[in-house]
C-alpha positions as CSV (number, residue, x, y, z in Angstrom):
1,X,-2.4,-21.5,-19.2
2,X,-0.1,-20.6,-16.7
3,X,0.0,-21.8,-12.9
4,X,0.5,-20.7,-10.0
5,X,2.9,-21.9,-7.5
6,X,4.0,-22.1,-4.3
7,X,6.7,-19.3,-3.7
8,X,10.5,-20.2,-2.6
9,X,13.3,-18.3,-1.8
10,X,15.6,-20.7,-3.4
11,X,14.6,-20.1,-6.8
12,X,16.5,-17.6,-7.5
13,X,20.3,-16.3,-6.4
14,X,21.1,-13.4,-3.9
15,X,21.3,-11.1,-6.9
16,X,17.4,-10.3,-7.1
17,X,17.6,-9.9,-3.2
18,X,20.1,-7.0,-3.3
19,X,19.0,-5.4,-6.4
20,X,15.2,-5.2,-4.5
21,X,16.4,-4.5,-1.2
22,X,19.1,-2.0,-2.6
23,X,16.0,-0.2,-5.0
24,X,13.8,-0.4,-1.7
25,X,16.1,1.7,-0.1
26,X,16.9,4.5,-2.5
27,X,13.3,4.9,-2.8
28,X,13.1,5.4,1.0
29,X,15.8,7.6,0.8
30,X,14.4,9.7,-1.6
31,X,10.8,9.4,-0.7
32,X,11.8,10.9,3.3
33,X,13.2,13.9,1.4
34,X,10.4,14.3,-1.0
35,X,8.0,14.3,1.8
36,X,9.5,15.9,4.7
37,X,6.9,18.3,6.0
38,X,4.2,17.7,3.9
39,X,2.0,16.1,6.5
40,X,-1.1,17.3,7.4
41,X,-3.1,14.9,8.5
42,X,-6.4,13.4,6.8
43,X,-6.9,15.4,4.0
44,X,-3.3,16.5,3.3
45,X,-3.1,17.7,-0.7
46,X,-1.5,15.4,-2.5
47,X,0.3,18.1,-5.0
48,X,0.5,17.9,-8.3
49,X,-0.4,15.2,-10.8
50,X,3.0,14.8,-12.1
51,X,4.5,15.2,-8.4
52,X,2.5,13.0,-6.7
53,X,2.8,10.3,-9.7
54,X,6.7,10.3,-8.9
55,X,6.2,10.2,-5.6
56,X,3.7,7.5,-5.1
57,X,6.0,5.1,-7.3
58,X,9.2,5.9,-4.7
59,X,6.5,5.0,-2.2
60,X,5.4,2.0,-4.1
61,X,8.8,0.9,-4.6
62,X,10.0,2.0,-1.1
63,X,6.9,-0.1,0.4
64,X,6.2,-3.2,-1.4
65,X,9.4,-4.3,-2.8
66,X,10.4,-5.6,0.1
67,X,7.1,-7.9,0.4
68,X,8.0,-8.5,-3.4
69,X,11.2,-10.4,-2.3
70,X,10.1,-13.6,-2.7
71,X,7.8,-13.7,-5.5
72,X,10.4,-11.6,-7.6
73,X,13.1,-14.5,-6.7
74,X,10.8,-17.5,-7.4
75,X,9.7,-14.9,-11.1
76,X,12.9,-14.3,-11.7
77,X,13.0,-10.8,-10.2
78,X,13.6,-9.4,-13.6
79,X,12.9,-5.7,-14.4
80,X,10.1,-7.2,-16.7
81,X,8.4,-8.3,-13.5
82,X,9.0,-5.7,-10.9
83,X,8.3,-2.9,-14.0
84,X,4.6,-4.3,-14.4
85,X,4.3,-4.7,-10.7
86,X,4.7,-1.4,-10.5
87,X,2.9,-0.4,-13.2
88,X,-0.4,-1.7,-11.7
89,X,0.5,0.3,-8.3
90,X,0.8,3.7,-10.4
91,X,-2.5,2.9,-12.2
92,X,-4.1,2.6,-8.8
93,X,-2.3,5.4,-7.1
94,X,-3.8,7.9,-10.3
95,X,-7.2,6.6,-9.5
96,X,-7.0,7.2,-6.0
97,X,-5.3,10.6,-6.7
98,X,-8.5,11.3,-9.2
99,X,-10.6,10.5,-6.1
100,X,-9.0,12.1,-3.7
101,X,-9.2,15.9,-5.9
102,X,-12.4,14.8,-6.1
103,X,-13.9,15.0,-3.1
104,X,-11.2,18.1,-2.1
105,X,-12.7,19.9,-5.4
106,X,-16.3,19.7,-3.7
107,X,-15.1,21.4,-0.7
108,X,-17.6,19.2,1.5
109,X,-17.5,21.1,5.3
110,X,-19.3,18.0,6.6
111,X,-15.8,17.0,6.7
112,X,-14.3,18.8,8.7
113,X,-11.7,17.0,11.1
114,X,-14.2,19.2,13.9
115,X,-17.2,17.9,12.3
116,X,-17.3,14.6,10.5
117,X,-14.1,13.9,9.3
118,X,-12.8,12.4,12.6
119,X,-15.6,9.8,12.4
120,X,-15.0,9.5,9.0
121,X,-11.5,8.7,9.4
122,X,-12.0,6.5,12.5
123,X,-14.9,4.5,10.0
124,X,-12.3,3.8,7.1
125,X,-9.9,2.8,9.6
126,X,-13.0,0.0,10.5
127,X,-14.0,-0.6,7.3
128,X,-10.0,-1.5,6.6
129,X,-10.2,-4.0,9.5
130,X,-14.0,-6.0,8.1
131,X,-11.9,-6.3,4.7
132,X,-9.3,-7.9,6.6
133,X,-11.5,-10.9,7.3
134,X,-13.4,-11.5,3.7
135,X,-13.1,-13.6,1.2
136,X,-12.2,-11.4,-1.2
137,X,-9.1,-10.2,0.8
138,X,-8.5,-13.9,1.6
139,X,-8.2,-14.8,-1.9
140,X,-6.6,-12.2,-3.1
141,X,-3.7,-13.0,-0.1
142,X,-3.7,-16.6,-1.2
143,X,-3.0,-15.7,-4.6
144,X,-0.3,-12.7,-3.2
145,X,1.7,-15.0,-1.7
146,X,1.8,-16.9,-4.5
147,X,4.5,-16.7,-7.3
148,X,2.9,-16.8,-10.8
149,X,4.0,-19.7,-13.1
150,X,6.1,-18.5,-16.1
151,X,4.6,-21.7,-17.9
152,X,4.0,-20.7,-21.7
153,X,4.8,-17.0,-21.3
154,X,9.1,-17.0,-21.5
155,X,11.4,-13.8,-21.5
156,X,10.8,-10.5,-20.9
157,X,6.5,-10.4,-22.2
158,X,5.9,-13.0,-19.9
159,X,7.5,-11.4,-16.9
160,X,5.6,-8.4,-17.7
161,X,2.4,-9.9,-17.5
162,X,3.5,-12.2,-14.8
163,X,4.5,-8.6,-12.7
164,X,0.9,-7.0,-13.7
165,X,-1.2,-10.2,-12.6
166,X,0.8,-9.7,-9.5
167,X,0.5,-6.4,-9.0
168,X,-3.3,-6.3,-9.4
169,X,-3.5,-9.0,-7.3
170,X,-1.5,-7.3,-4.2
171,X,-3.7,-4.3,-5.2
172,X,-6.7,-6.1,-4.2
173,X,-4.7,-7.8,-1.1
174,X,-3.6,-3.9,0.2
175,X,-6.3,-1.9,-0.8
176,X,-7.8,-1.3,2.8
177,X,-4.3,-0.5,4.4
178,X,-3.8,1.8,1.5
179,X,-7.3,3.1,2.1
180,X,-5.8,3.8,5.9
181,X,-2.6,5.8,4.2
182,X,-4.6,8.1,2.2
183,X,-7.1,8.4,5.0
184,X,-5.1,9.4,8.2
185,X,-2.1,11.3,5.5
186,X,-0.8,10.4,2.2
187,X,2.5,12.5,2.9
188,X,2.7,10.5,5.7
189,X,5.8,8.9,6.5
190,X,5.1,7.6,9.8
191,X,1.5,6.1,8.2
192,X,3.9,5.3,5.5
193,X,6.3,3.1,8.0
194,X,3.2,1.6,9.7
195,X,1.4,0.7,6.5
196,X,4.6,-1.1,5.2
197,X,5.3,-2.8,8.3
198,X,1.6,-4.4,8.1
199,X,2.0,-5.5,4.9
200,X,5.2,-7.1,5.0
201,X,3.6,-9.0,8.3
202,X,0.4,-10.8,5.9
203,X,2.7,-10.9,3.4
204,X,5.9,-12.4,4.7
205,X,5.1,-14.2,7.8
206,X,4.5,-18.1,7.4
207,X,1.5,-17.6,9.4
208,X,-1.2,-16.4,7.4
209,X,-4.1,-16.3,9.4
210,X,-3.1,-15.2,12.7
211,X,-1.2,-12.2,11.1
212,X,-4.0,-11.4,8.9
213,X,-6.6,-11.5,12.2
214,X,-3.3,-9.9,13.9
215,X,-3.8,-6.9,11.6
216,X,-7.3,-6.4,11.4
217,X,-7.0,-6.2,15.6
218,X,-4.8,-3.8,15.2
219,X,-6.7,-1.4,12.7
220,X,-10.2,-1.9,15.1
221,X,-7.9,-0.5,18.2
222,X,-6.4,2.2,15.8
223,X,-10.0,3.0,14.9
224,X,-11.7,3.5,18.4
225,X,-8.4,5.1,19.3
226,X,-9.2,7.4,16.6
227,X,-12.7,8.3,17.3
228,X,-12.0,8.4,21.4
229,X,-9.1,10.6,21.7
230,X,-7.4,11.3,18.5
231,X,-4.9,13.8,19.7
232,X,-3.0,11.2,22.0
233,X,-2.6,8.8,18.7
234,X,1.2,8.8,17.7
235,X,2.3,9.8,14.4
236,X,-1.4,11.4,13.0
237,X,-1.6,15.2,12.7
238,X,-4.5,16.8,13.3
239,X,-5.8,18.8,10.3
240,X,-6.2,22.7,10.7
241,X,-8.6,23.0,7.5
242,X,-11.5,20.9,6.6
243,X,-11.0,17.7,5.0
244,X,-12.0,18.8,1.5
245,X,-10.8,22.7,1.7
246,X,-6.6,22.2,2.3
């Protein structure tokens, strides 16, 4: 069975580091023109299927590579790993996406940003801050910033599976700061910026528990912020339509 170990950023050579950081940044690049001026606040349509699917995997890549650093280098960082990584991220991105034309399909007017919808948002915002503080998202942390042992599964079908074990694992880590993208703008990319910036600080820091506390403070001030005076918060653009009508 394989284990799980400690991760090190000695495992591996600088070549991972540059390929990931070098992938990272093309899929910024191309993710700022993808998205320029699609903004529009909670609620923002998300396009197409087969748009937002190429998008959300430039804004997978652009967002959590970076984190990936280390856990690539101490896998590896093959294209076996980083491929099944992602590949977990798309699946979730397509449910969400499912969701999301959901609720926009029922046109509900309860959630209008005038009505609801600003307490709405300001609640998810909350809600990401309690999950900050469980058990589940403290396990799934531990196990984040963990590489996975290679241990009985060698070459390119172990990486695999060693990047999708991951990648459902940092799924479960980042699903409340995701919830926070898709809930103050998906086309985002100043949510986008924030959101990454987060992560890489549970993620990357060595200390775990005051950055995980240090994040969950900051989505509670973000939240009343939201629900007290949400015109004066930088970066979120107030919707024109309701919520499930854009």
């Amino acid at each position: 069975m394989a284990t799980a170990r400690p991760l090190r950023t000695h495992d591996g050579g600088l070549t991972p580091v540059v390929a990931l950081l070098g992938l990272a940044a093309a899929a910024w690049a191309v993710s700022v023109e993808r998205m320029s001026g699609m903004d529009m606040g909670p609620g923002t349509d998300p396009g197409r299927l087969g748009w937002f699917v190429v998008t959300w995997v430039l804004m997978m890549a652009a967002m959590m590579l970076p984190a990936l650093l280390p856990a690539a280098r101490a896998g590896g960082g093959s294209a076996a790993f980083v491929g099944g990584y992602l590949g977990v991220w798309t699946a979730a991105g397509v449910a969400a996406y499912a969701v999301l034309e959901g609720v926009r399909a029922a046109h509900p007017g309860w959630l209008a940003w005038d009505s609801a919808g600003r307490w709405v948002a300001a609640g998810a915002v909350l809600a990401a801050a309690v999950y900050q503080v469980t058990a589940a998202k403290r396990s799934c942390l531990d196990r984040c910033r963990t590489a996975p042992g290679a241990a009985g599964e060698p070459g390119a079908a172990g990486a695999l599976r060693g990047g999708l074990r991951h990648g459902a694992t940092c799924v479960g880590c980042c699903a409340g700061l995701m919830a926070v993208l898709f809930v103050l703008g998906v086309m985002s990319l100043t949510w986008m910026i924030a959101v990454t910036a987060l992560i890489a600080v549970e993620r990357l820091l060595p200390w775990r528990t005051p950055a995980v506390f240090g994040v969950a403070a900051a989505l509670v001030v973000l939240a009343v912020w939201i629900a007290v005076d949400p015109g004066t918060v930088p970066g979120l653009t107030l919707p024109a339509a309701p919520m499930g009508g854009m």
